[in-house]
C-alpha positions in Angstrom: 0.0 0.0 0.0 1.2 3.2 -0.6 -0.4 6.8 -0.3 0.1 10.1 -2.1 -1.0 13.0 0.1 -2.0 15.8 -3.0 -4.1 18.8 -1.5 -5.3 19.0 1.9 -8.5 17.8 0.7 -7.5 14.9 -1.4 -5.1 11.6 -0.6 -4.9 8.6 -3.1 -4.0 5.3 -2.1 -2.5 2.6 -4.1 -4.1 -0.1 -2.8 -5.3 -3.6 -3.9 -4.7 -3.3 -7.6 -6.0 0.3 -7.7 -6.1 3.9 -6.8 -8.6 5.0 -4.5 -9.7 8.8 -2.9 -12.7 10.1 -1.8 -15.1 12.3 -3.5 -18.0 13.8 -1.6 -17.7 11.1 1.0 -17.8 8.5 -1.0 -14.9 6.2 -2.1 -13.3 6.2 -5.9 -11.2 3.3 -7.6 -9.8 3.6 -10.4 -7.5 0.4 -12.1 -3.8 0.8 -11.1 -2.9 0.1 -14.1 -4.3 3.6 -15.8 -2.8 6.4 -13.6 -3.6 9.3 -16.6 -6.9 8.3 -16.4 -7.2 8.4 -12.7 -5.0 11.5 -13.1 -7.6 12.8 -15.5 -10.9 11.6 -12.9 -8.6 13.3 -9.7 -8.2 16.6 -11.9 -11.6 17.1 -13.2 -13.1 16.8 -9.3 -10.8 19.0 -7.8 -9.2 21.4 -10.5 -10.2 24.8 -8.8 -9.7 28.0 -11.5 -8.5 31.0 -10.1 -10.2 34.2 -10.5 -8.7 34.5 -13.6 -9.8 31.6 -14.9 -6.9 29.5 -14.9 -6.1 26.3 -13.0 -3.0 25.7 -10.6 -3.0 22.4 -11.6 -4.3 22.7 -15.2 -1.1 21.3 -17.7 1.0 22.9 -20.0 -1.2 21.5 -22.7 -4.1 24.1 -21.6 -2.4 26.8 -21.9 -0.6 26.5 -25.2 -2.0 28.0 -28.9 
């Protein structure tokens, strides 16, 4: 088992063949074997845009013309 603590609100665990954190209370696994796409899940549920509209944790990709 292994855990990755990533805001104060979120923690994922690697756990059992996947990656689990907790959304609204309830618990989320994604398959171990897909981290972009649990990567992709994590970042959609707790991407917060700044008042100008970008995102701390939005990539490189978002941002580019």
């Amino acid at each position: 088992m292994s855990v990755l603590s990533v805001l104060t609100e979120l923690t994922v665990w690697c756990k059992n063949g996947s990656f689990e954190w907790n959304e609204a209370g309830a618990t989320v696994n994604h398959p171990i074997d897909d981290p972009v796409g649990a990567a992709l899940r994590i970042a959609e549920h707790y991407r917060h845009p700044t008042s100008d509209g970008h995102s701390p944790t939005g990539s490189v990709c978002e941002h580019s013309a």
